[in-house]
C-alpha positions in Angstrom: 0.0 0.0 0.0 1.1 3.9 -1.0 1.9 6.2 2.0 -1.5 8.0 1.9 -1.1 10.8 3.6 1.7 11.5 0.6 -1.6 12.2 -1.7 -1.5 15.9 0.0 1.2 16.2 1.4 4.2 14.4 -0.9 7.2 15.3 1.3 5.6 14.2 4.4 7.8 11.8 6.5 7.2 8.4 7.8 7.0 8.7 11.2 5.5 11.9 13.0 7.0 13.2 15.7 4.0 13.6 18.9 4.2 16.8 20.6 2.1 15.7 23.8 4.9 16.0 26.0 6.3 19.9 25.0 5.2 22.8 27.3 6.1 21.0 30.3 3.4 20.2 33.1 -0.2 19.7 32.4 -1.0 23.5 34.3 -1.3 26.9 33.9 2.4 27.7 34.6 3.9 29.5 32.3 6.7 27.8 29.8 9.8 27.9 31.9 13.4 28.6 30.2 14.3 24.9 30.8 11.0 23.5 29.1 11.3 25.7 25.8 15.0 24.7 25.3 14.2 20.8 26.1 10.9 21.3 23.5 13.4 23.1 20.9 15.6 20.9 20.9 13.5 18.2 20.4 11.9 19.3 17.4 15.5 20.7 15.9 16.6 16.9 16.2 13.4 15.8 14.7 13.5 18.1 11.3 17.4 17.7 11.3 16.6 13.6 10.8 13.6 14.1 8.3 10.7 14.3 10.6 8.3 16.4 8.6 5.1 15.6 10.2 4.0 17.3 13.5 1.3 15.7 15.9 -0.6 18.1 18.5 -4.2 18.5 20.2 -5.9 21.0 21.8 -5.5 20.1 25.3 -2.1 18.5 25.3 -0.4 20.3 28.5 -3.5 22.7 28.7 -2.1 24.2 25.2 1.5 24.5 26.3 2.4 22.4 23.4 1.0 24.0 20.5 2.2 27.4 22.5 5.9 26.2 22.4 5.6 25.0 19.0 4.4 28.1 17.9 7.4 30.2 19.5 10.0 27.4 17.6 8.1 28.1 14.0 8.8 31.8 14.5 12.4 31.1 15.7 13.1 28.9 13.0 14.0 29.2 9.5 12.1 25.9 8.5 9.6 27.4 6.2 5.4 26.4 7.8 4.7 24.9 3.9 7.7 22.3 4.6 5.8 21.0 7.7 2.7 18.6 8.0 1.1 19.8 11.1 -1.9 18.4 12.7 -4.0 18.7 15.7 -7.0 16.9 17.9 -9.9 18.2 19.3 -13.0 16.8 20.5 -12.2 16.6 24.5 -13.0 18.8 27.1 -10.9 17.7 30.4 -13.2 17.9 33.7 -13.2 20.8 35.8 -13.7 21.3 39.2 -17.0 19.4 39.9 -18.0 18.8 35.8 -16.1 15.4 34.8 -14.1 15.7 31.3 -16.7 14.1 28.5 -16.3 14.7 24.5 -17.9 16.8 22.5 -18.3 16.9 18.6 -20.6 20.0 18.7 -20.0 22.3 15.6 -19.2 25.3 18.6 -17.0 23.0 20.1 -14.6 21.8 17.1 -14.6 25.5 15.8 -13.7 27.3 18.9 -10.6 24.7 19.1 -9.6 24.8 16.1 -9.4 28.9 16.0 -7.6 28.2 19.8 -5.2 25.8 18.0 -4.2 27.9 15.0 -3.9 31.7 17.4 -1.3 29.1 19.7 0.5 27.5 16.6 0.8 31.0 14.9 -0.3 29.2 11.7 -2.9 30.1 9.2 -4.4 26.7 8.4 -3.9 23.2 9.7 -2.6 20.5 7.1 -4.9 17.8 9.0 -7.6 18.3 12.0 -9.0 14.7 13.9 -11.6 13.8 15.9 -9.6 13.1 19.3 -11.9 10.3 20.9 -15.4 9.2 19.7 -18.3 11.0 20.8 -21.5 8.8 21.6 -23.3 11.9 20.6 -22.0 13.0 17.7 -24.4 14.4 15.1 -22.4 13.4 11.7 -24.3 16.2 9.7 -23.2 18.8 12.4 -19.9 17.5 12.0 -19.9 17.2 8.2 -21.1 21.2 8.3 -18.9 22.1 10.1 -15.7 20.8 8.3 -16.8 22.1 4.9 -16.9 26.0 6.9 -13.3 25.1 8.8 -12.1 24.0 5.0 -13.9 26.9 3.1 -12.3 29.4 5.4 -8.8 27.8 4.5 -8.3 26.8 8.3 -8.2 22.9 7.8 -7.1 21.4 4.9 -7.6 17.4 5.4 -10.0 15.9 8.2 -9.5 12.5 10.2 -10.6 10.5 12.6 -8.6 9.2 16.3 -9.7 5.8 18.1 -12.1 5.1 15.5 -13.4 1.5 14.4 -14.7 1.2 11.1 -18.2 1.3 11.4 -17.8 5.2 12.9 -15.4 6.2 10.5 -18.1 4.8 7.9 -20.9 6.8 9.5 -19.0 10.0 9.3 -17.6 9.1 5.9 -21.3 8.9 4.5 -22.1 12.5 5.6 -18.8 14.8 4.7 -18.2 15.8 1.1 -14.9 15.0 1.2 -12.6 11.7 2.3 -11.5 11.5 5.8 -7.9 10.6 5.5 -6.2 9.6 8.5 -7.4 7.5 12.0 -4.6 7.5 14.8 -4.8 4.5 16.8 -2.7 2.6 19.8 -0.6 0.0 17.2 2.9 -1.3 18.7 4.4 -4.4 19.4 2.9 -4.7 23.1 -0.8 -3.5 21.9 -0.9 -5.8 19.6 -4.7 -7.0 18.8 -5.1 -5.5 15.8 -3.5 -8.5 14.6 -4.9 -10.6 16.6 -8.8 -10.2 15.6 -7.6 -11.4 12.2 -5.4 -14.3 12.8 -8.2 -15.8 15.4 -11.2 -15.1 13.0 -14.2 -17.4 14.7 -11.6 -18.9 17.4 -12.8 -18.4 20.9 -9.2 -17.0 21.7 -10.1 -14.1 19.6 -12.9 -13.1 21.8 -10.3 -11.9 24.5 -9.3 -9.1 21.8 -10.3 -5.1 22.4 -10.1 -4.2 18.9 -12.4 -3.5 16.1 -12.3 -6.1 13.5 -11.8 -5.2 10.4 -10.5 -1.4 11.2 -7.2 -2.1 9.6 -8.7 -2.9 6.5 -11.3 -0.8 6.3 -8.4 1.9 6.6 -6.5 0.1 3.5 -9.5 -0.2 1.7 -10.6 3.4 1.5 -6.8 4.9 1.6 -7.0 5.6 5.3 -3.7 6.7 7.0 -3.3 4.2 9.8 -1.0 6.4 12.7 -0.1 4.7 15.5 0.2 6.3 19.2 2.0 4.6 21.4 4.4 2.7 18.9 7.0 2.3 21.1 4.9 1.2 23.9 6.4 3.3 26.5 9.9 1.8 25.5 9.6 -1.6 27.2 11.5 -3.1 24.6 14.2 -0.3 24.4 15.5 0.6 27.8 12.3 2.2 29.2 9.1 1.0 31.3 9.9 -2.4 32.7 8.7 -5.2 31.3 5.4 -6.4 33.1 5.5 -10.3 32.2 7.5 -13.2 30.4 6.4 -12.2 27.1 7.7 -8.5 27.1 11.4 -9.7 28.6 11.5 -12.1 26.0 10.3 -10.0 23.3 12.7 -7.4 24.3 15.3 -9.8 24.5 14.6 -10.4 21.0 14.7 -7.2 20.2 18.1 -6.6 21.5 19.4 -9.4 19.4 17.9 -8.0 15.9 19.4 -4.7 17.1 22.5 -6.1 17.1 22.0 -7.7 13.6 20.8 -5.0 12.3 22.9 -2.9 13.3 20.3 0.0 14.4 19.2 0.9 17.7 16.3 -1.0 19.3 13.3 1.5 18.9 13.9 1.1 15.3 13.6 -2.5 15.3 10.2 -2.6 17.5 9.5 0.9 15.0 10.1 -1.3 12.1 7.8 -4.3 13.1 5.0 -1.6 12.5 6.0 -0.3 9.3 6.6 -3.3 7.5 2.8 -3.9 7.6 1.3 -3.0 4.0 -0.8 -0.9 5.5 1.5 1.5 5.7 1.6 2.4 9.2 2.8 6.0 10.2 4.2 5.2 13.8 4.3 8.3 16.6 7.0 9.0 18.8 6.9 11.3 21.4 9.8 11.4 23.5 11.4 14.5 24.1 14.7 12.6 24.3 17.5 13.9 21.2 18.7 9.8 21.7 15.5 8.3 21.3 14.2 11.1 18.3 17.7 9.9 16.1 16.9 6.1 17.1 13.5 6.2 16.3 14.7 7.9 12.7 16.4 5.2 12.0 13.3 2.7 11.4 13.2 3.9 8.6 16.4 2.4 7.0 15.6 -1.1 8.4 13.0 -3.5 6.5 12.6 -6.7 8.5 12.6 -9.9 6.9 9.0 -12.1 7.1 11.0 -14.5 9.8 12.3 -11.7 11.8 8.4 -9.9 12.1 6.6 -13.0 13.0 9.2 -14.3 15.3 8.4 -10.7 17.2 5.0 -11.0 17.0 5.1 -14.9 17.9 7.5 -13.8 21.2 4.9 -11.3 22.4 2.1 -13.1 21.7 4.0 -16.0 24.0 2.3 -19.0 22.3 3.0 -20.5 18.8 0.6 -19.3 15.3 -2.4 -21.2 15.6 
């Protein structure tokens, strides 16, 4: 499968660097000295590798994120055409005694996108998703109100987050134009996206929390699949601790196809996503220079068939049916 999101925008890069953790704490403190160099560096070593593609939403540090990323566009002589920058909206956090809920409501989606763009600095967004899915989303409301964000020149592309194929199909049947992207947690730990089609009508498959048939619906209608998540929160590279057999295996595993392939080990366990033809755009969000320049290099590495299902057969931690 082709790289959608390359359709409208062809220099966009195969992995997109996630912006959730620039700006700092999730308060209203203002950006400290320390927190803007740590987010400028961050996205310096990101464009320096070929990292094209910027991820945001709305509420990601209470807008600290886009704020910061806004300061670096001014600062920086990488032109705003040359960058792919997205953001989510579609959540409201809770506050005080109101709990945080979704909301899909044409006010709602236009007031965060005009929030997003006065923070970025930007005139338009190249993509705008639906963060999380609202159970009361009106798809006609919605549909309206891309058509006004894309008439005005604000949003270019629309997509979809955490969506299983039947919502993306029920939005898709009111807009008037394709939705092209649906972020979802893919990596080599959150695996059952694979699983709900290798155990098809097995009763092991009915432990899986994951949409069947969401992959291919995405394939099928030239849906960017981008995963969140992708390196699992670096179990298999140095970072969270593995949790069970499975993971210390699989990240033992890891460490030895490291070592043959003579890359770092988040662009093995990167890799493994990418060599999926659907063409998976994997998300990294570490503010770590390290980890951005070893996550870049995923995309010099093309595992062999033997190699991806001997990862996904360790993790999984019982033999193919």
């Amino acid at each position: 499968m082709d790289f959608p999101l390359q359709a409208i925008f062809p220099a966009a890069s195969k992995l997109v660097y996630g912006c959730m953790q620039l700006g700092g704490d999730w308060d209203n403190h203002a950006l400290s000295r320390e927190q803007r160099q740590r987010a400028f560096a961050a996205l310096d070593a990101s464009i320096d590798g070929g990292i094209t593609c910027f991820d945001h939403a709305d509420i990601y540090t209470l807008g600290k994120s886009e704020q910061v990323f806004g300061e670096y566009l001014r600062q920086s002589n990488t032109p705003r055409e040359q960058l792919f920058i997205q953001s989510k909206c579609g959540i409201r956090l809770a506050t005080g005694t109101q709990p945080g809920y979704y909301d899909f409501s044409a006010g709602h989606i236009r007031q965060s996108v005009e929030a997003s763009l006065q923070r970025l600095g930007c005139e338009y967004l190249d993509l705008l998703l639906l963060h999380r899915p609202d159970p009361l989303m009106q798809p006609a409301e919605v549909a309206a109100i891309f058509s006004e964000l894309h008439q005005q020149g604000k949003v270019r592309a629309f997509g979809v987050s955490n969506m299983a194929w039947p919502q993306l199909k029920l939005l898709q049947k009111a807009l008037d134009r394709p939705l092209v992207a649906n972020q979802l947690e893919m990596s080599l730990a959150n695996y059952h996206w694979l699983e709900e089609g290798i155990l098809t009508g097995m009763p092991a498959g009915s432990e899986c929390h994951f949409s069947a048939g969401t992959v291919e619906y995405c394939q099928l209608n030239n849906i960017q699949l981008q995963a969140w998540g992708s390196l699992a929160q670096g179990v298999f590279s140095g970072g969270r601790f593995p949790r069970n057999d499975a993971e210390q295996a699989t990240a033992r595993l890891v460490q030895q196809l490291a070592g043959e392939y003579q890359k770092p080990p988040e662009a093995i366990v990167l890799a493994w996503l990418m060599r999926h033809p659907a063409a998976i755009q994997p998300v990294i969000g570490s503010c770590s220079v390290r980890r951005i320049q070893a996550c870049q290099q995923a995309m010099a590495v093309e595992l062999t068939r033997e190699h991806w299902y001997s990862l996904y057969s360790s993790i999984r931690a019982a033999a193919l049916p």
